[in-house]
N, C-alpha and C positions, 0 to 999 in steps of 0.2 A: 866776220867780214864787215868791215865799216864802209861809210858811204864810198860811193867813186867819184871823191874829190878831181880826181884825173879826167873828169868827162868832158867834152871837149863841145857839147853841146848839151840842155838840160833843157826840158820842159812839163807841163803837167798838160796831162790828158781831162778833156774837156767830160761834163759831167753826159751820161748816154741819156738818149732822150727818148730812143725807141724805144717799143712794147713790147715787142718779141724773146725778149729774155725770159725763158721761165720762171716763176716762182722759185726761191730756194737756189737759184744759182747764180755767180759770182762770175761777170764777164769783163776781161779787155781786150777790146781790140786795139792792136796797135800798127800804125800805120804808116810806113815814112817810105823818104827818099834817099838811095843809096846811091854812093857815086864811090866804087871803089870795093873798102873791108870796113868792117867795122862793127864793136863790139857794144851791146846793148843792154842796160841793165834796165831791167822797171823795179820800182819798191812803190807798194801805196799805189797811188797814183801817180809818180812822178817816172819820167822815163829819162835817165842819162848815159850820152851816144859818145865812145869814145873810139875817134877818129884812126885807126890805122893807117890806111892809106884813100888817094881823094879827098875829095870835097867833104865836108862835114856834112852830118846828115841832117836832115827835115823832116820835120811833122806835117804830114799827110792827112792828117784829120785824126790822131787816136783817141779814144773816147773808152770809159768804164762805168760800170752800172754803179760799181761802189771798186773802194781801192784792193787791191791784193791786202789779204790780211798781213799786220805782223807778229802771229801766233800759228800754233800747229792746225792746220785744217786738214779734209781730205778732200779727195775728187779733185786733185789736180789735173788738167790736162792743157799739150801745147799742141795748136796746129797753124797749122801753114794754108793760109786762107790763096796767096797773091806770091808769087817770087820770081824773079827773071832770072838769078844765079842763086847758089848756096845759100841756106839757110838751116840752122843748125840748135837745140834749144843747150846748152852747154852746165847750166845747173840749175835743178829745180829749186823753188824757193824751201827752205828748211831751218834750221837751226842751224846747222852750218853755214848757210850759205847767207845767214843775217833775213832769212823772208824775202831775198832778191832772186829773181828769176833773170838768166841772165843768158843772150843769145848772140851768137856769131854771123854775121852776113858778110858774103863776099860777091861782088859783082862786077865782072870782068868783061862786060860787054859793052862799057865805053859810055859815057854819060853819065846820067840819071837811073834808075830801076827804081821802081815801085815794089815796094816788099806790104807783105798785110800778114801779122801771124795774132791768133787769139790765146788768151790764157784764159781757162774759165775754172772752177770748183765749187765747192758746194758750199753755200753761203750758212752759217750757221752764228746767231747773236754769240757776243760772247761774255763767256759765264753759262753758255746754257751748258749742254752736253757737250765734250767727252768727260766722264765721273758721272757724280748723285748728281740732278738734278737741282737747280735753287729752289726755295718755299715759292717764290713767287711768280715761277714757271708753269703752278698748276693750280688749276680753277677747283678750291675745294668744294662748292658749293656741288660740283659731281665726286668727290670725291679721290681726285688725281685723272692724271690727260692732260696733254701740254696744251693747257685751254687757247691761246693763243694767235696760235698756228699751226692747230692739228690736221691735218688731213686723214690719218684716220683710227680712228677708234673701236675697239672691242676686247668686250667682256663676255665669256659665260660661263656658263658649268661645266665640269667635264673632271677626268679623273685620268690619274698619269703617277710617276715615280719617276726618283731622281732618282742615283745611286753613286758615290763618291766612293774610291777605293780607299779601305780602311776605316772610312766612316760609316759603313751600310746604306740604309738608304730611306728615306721619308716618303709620305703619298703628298698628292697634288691632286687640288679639288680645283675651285673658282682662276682661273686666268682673265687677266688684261694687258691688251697690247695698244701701245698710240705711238703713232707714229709720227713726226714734222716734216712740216715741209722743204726741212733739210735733210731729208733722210734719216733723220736720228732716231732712233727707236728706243721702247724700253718696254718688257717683258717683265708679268710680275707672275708670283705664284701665289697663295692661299696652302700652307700647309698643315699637313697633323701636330707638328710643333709649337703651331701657334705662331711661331716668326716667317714672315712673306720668302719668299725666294726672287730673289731679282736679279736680272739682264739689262744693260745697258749700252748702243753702240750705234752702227751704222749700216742701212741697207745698201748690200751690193747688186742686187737684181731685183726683180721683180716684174711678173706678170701677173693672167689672171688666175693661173693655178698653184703658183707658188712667190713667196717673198724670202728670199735670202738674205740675213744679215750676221756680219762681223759682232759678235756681242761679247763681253765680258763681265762676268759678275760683280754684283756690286758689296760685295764684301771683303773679308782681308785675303781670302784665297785667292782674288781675281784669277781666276780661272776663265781663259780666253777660249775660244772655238765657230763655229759656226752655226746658227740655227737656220735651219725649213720652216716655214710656216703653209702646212697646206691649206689652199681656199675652194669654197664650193663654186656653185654656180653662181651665187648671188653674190662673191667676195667673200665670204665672212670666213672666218680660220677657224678650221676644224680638227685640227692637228699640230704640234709642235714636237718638234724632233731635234734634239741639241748634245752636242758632244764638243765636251771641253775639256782644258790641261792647265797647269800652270807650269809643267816640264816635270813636276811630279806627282800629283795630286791624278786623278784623273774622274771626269763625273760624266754620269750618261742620261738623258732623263727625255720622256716618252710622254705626250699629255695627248687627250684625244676629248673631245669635246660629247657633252651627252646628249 
């Protein structure tokens, strides 16, 4: 999908200057005035308004922390903050869709209507994670951890098995998990082999007694699944529990902390 040369209005959304945005996440609010229908593309930061019926539309104040990426992220989400008629989110930004998020407004109530809808996902540098990691993502002087911008960190002892069908299975001593403040995670093992075991990916949940994350291996199996991470009282993960596929491979592996 190339630009929308057809837009019948075009502006860029002003830099946010609030504080309330959390850390690690990627917001626009977008703001206008609809007199009519009309269909709305944002890319980046620019938002271009083409006019169906009515008046052309107006920028109401939209403003971004930073622009909609144009590469694959997650944690997309649209909502509808403000609307007097229809509003509608029509395609999320993707590789189809060129990284354009793109939405319908229809307002039949005669005049002007104030529309307010947000896009927000999860802000992550790029080049960091999804894959390996870069060399200079991680502060060796600890020896790995996305020294940066970690939120959080652990290592200990403990003892677990993996087991891969038709491969058998290896032990699991020392783990490390850090996590960013994008949610990015990355799970390592220590095995009897001598070669690390590693996970790489994105936390879907988390509280205080468990962390759920989307991970895939970081080797040529990429073998996808979900891991648990269970935490004590104090936070710290005393358990990993992870089951994954690559639609034929299949691995199960158990770590429990000493």
């Amino acid at each position: 999908m190339a630009l929308p040369i057809w837009a019948d209005t075009q502006f860029r959304a002003r830099n946010m200057t609030r504080s309330d945005v959390p850390l690690g996440k990627g917001q626009c609010d977008i703001r206008l005035k609809v007199d009519g229908e009309a269909e709305v593309t944002v890319r980046g930061d620019l938002i271009y308004a083409r006019t169906i019926s009515g008046r052309d539309v107006r920028d109401d104040g939209s403003e971004c922390n930073e622009p909609l990426p144009n590469r694959p992220f997650e944690g997309f989400n649209f909502e509808v903050r403000d609307s007097r008629g229809e509003i509608r989110l029509m395609a999320e930004p993707s590789r189809r869709s060129d990284f354009q998020a793109v939405v319908r407004i229809r307002d039949g109530a005669g005049g002007e209507g104030r529309y307010h809808f947000r896009l927000s996902w999860v802000s992550v540098p790029e080049g960091a994670f999804p894959g390996r990691p870069r060399r200079d993502d991680f502060d060796e002087r600890r020896g790995g951890g996305l020294a940066w911008n970690n939120t959080i960190h652990f290592s200990g002892r403990g003892n677990g098995t993996s087991t891969l069908t038709g491969f058998g299975g290896e032990r699991l001593f020392d783990s490390s998990v850090d996590i960013d403040r994008g949610g990015k995670i990355l799970i390592s093992f220590r095995t009897n082999s001598g070669r690390p075991l590693s996970f790489s990916g994105s936390v879907m949940e988390s509280d205080r007694e468990m962390i759920r994350a989307d991970v895939a291996s970081e080797d040529r199996a990429r073998l996808r699944g979900t891991a648990y991470l269970s935490r004590d009282a104090r936070g710290d993960i005393y358990r990993i529990s992870l089951e994954a596929t690559n639609g034929q491979d299949r691995l199960r592996l158990d770590w429990d902390r000493r």
